[in-house]
Each structure stands twice: as C-alpha cells, then as structure tokens.
BAROMAR-80136 format. One record per residue: x, y, z of N, C-alpha, C, O in turn; residue in three letters; residue number from 0. Coordinates in nm, 3 decimals. Example, Ala and Ser with C-alpha at 12.3 -4.5 7.8 and 13.67 -1.06 7.14 Angstrom:
1.319, -0.569, 0.780, 1.230, -0.450, 0.780, 1.320, -0.330, 0.780, 1.424, -0.332, 0.846, ALA, 0
1.285, -0.225, 0.708, 1.367, -0.106, 0.714, 1.290, 0.003, 0.787, 1.341, 0.114, 0.804, SER, 1
END
This chain:
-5.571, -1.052, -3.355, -5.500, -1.149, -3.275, -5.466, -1.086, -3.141, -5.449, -0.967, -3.117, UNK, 0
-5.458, -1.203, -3.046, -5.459, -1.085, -2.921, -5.331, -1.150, -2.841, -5.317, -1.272, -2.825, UNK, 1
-5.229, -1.041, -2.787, -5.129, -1.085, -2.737, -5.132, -1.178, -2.609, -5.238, -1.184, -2.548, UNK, 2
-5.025, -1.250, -2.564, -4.974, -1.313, -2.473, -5.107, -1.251, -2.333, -5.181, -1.153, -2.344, UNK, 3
-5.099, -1.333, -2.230, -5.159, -1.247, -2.101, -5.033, -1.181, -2.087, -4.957, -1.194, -2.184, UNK, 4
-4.975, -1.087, -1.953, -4.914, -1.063, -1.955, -4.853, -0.951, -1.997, -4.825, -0.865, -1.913, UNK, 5
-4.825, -0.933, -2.121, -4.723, -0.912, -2.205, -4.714, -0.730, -2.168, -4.617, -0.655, -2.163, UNK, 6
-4.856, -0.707, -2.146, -4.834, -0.558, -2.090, -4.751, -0.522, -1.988, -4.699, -0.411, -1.981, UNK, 7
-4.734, -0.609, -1.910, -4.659, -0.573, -1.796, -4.510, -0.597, -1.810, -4.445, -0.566, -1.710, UNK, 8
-4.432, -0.654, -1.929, -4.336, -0.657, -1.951, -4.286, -0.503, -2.050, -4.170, -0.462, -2.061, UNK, 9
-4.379, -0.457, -2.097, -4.369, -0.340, -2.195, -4.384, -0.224, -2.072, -4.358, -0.106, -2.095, UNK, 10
-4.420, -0.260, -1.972, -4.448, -0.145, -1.860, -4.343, -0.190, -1.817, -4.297, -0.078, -1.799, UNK, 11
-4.255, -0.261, -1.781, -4.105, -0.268, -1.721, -4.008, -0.208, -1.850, -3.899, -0.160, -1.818, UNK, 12
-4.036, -0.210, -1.959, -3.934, -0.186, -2.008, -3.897, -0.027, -2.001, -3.783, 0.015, -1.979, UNK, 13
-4.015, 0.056, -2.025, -4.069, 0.167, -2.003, -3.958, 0.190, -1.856, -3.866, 0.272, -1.857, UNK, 14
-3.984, 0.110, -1.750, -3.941, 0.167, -1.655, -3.826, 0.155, -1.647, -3.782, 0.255, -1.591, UNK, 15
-3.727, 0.068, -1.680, -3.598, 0.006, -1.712, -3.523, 0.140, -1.761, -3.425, 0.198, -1.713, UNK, 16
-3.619, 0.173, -1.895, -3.536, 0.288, -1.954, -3.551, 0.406, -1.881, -3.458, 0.487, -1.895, UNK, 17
-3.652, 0.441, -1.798, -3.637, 0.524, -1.722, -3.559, 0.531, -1.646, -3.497, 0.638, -1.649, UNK, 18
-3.524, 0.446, -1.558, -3.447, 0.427, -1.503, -3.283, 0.453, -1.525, -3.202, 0.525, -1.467, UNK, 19
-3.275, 0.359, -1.636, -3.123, 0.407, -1.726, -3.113, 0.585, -1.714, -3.042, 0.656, -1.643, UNK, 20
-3.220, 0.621, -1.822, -3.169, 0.783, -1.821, -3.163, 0.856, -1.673, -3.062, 0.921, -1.648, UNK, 21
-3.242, 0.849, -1.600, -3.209, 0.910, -1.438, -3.047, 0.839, -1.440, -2.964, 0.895, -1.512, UNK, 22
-3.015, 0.749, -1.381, -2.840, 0.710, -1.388, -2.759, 0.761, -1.468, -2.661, 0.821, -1.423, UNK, 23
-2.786, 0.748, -1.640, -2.730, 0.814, -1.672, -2.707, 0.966, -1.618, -2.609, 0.998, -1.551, UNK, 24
-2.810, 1.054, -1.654, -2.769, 1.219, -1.572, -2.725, 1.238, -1.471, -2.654, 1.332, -1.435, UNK, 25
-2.772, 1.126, -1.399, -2.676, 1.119, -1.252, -2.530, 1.082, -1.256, -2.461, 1.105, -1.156, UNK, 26
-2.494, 1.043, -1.330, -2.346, 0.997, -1.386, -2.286, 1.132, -1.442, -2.169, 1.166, -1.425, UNK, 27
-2.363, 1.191, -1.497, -2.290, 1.299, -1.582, -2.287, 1.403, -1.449, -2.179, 1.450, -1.411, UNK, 28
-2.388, 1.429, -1.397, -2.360, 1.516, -1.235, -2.269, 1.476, -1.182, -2.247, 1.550, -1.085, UNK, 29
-2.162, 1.356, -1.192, -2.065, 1.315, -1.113, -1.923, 1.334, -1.191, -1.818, 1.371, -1.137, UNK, 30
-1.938, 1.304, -1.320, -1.881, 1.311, -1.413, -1.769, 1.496, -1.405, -1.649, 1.526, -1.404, UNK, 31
-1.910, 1.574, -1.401, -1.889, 1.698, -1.409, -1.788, 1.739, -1.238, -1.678, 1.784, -1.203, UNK, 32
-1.904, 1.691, -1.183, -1.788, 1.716, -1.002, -1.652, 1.654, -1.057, -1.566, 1.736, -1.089, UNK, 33
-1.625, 1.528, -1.071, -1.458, 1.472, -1.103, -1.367, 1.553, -1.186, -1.247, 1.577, -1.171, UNK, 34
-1.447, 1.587, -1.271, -1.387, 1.679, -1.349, -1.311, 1.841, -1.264, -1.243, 1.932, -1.314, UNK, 35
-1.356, 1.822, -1.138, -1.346, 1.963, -1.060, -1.266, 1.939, -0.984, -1.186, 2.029, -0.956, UNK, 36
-1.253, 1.787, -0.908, -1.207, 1.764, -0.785, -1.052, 1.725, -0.823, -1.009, 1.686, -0.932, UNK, 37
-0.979, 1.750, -0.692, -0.797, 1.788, -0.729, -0.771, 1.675, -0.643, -0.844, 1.679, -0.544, UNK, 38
-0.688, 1.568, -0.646, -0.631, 1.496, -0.600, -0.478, 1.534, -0.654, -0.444, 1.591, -0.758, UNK, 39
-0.385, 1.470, -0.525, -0.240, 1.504, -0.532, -0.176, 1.370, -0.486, -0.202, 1.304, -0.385, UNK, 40
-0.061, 1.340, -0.612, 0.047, 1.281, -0.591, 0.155, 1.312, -0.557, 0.197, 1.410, -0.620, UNK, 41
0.264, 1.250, -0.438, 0.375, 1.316, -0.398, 0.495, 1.225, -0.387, 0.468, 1.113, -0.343, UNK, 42
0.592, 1.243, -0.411, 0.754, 1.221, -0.369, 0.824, 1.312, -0.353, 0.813, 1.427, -0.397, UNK, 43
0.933, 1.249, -0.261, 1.091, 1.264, -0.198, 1.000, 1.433, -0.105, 1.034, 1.548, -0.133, UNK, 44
0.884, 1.397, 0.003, 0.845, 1.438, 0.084, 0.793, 1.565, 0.059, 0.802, 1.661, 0.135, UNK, 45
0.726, 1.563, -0.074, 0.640, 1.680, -0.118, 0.748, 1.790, -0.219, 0.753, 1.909, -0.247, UNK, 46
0.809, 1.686, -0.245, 0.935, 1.800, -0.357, 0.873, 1.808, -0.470, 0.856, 1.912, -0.534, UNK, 47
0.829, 1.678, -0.506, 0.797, 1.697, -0.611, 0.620, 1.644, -0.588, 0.576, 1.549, -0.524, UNK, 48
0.556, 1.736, -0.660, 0.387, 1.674, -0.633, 0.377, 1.666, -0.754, 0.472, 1.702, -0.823, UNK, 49
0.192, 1.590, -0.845, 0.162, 1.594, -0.919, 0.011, 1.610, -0.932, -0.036, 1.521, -0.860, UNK, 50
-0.074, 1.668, -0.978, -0.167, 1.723, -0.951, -0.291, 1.649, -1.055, -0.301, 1.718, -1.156, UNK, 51
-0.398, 1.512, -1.057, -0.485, 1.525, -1.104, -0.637, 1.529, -1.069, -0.683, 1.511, -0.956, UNK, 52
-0.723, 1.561, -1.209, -0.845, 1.564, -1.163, -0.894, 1.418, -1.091, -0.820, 1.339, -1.033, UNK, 53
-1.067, 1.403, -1.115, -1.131, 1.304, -1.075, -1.112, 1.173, -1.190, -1.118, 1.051, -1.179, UNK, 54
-1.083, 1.278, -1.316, -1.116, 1.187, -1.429, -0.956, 1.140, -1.486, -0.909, 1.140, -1.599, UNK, 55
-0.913, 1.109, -1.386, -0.728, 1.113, -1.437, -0.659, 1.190, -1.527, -0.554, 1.151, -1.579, UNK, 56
-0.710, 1.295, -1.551, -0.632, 1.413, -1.608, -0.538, 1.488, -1.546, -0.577, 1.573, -1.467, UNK, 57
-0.394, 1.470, -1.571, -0.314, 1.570, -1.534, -0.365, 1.674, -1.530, -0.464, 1.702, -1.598, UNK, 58
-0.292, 1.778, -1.425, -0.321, 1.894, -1.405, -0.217, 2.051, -1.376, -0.223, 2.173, -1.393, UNK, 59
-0.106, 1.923, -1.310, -0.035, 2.032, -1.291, 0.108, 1.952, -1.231, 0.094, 1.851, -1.161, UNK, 60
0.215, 1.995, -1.258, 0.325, 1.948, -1.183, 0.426, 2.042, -1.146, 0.471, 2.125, -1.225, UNK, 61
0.475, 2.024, -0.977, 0.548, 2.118, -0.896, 0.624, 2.030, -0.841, 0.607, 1.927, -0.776, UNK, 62
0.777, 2.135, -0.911, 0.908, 2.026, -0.867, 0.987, 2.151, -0.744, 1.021, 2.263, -0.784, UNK, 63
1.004, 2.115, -0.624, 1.061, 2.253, -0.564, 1.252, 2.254, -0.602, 1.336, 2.165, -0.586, UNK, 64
1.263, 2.385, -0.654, 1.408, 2.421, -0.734, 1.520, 2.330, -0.666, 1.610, 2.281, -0.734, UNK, 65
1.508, 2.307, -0.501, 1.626, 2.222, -0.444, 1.678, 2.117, -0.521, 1.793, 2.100, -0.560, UNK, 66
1.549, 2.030, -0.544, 1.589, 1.919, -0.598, 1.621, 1.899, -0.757, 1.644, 1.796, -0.821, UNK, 67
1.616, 2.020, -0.791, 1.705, 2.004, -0.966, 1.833, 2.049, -0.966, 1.908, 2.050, -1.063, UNK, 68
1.869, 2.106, -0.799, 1.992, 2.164, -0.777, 2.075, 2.029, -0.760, 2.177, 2.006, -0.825, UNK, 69
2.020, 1.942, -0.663, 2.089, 1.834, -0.603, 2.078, 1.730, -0.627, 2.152, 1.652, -0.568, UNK, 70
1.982, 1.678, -0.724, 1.942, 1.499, -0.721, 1.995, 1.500, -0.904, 2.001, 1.594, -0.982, UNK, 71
2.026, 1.365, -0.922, 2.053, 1.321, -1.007, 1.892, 1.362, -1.127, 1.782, 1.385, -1.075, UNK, 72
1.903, 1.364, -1.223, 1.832, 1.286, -1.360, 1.770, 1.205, -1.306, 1.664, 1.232, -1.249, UNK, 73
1.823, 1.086, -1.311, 1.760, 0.979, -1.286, 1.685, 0.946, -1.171, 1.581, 0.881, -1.182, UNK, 74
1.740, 0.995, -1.035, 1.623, 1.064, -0.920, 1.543, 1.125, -0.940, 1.442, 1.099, -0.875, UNK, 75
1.536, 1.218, -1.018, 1.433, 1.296, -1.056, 1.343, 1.225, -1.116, 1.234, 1.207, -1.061, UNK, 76
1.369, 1.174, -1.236, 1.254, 1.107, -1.270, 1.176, 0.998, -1.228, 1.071, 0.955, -1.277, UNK, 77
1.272, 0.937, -1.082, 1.180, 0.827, -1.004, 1.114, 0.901, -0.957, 0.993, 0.882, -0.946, UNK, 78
1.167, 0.993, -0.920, 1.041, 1.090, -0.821, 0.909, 1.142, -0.892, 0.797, 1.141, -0.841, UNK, 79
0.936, 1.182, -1.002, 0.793, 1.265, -1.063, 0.740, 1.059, -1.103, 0.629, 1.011, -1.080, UNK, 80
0.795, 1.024, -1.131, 0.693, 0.822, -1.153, 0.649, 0.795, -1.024, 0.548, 0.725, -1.030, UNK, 81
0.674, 0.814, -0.936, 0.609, 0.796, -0.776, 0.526, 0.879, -0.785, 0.432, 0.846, -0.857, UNK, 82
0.519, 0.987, -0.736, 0.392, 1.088, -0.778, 0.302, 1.091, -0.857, 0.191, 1.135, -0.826, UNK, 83
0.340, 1.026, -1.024, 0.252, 1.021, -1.088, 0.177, 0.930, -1.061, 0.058, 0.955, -1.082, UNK, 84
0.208, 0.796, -1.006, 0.163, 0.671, -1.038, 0.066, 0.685, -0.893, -0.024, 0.603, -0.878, UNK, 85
0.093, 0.817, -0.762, 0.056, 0.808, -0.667, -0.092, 0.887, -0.687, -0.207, 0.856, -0.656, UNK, 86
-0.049, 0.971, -0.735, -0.176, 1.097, -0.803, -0.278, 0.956, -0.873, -0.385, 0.919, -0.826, UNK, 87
-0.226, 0.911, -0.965, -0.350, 0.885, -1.071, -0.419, 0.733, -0.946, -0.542, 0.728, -0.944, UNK, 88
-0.359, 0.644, -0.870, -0.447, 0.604, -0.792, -0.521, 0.642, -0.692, -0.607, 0.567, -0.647, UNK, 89
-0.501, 0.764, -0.644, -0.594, 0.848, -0.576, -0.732, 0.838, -0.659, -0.833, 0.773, -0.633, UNK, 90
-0.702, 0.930, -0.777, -0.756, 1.000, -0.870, -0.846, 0.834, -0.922, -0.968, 0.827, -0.931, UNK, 91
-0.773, 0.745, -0.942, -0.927, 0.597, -1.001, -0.984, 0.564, -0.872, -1.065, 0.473, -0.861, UNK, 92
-0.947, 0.631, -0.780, -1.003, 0.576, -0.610, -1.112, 0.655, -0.567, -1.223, 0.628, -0.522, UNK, 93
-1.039, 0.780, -0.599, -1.162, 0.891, -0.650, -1.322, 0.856, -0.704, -1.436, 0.853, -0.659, UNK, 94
-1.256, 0.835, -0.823, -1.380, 0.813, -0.913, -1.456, 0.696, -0.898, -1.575, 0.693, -0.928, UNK, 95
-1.385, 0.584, -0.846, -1.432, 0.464, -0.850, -1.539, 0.505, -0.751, -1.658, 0.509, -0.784, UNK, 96
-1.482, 0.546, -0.591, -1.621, 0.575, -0.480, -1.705, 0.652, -0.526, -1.821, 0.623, -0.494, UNK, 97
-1.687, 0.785, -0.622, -1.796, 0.878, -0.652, -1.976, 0.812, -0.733, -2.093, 0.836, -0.702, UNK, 98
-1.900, 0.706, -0.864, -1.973, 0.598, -0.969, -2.030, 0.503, -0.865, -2.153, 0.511, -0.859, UNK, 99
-1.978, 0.418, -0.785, -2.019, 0.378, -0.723, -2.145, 0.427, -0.579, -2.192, 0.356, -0.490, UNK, 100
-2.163, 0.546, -0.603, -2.277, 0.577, -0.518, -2.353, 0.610, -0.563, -2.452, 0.631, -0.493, UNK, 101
-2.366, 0.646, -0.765, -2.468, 0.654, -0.785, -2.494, 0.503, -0.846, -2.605, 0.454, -0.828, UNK, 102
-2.422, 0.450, -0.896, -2.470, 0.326, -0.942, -2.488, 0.225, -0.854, -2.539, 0.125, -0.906, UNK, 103
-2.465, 0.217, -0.742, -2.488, 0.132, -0.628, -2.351, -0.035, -0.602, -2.340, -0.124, -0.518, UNK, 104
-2.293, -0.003, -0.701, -2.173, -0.088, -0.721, -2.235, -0.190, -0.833, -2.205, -0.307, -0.806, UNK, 105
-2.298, -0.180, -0.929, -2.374, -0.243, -0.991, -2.246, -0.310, -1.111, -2.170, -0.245, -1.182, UNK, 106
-2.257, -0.441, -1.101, -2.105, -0.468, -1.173, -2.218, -0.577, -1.277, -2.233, -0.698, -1.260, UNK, 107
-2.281, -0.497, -1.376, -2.313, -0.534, -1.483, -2.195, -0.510, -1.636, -2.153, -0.405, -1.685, UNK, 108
-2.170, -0.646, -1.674, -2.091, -0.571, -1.765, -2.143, -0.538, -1.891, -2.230, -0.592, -1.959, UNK, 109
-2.032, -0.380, -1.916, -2.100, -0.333, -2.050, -2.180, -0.201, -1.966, -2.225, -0.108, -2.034, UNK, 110
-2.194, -0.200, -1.823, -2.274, -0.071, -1.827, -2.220, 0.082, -1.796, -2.286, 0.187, -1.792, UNK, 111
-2.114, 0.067, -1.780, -1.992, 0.147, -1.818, -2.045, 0.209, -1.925, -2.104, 0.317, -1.918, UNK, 112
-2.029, 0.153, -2.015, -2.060, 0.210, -2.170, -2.215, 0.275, -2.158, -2.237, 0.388, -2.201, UNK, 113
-2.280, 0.223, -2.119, -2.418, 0.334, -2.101, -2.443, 0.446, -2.024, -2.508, 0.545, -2.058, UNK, 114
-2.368, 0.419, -1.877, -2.357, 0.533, -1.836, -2.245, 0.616, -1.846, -2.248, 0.730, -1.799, UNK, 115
END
C-alpha cells in the first residue's frame, strides 16, 4: 500500500521540528546555567539593607548595615528587608525573562516552558 503524496515531507518536518526543539532546548540550559551565575540586588531604607538574588530567583545573600538594628524598630526592619526582597526577586524575573526570551524569540506557545 503506498502512502499519502506528500506525506514524506511532513515526516521531514517533523525530523526538523525536533531538531529544532533540542538546539533550544541546550540553548536554554546555556542560559539557564549563566542565570544561575548572574547577581541581581534588591535594596531599602537607601542601601541599609540589600538582598542579593541569582537569575533563577534564588536567594543569595542578605546585608543589613549594624545602624539600622541599632535604631529602627522590628517592624521597620522587616518592611525594609520585604522591599528589598520583593525588589531583588523582580529584577531577578526581569532578568530571566530578557535572557529566555532571546533565545526563544518571545515565543508564547503554551506549555513550552515545560520543554524547554
């Protein structure tokens, strides 16, 4: 029995499709690996308190300078390290978002997250 006309050239796209996928994918993981490296910083009450994450929103590090555990309330304090944090980690998805987006071309397929 003999297939469709055609039909080869859809089995030669698919071929290329998946090729395609795996190049993106590794190219994702090359980016993956940089985010993982790159330091973005969150700050309040004018660099007293910073907060330090990667590309991939991972905390990293937090620096409170001694003044302000001398002088600010508790409860200042902890607005301050929530400003910082909340300032750090949108850097840090702003980060990543431009990095994905240059290898994937802004490709807003959903579900392809999960493949690459």
């Amino acid at each position: 029995m003999r297939g469709f006309a055609g039909m080869e050239d859809v089995g030669g796209l698919m071929k290329q499709a998946q090729k395609h996928l795996k190049d993106l994918q590794r190219r994702m993981r090359v980016v993956e690996d940089d985010l993982r490296e790159r330091v973005v910083e969150g700050s309040s009450g004018g660099g007293m308190v910073r907060v330090m994450f990667n590309g991939l929103q991972e905390p990293l590090d937090v620096k409170i300078e001694p003044v302000v555990l001398e002088e600010e309330s508790p409860e200042f304090l902890q607005e301050m390290i929530l400003a910082a944090i909340r300032q750090g980690l949108k850097k840090s998805e702003e980060l990543e978002e431009a990095e994905r987006a240059k290898v994937s071309g802004k490709l807003n397929i959903p579900g392809l997250d999960g493949l690459l």
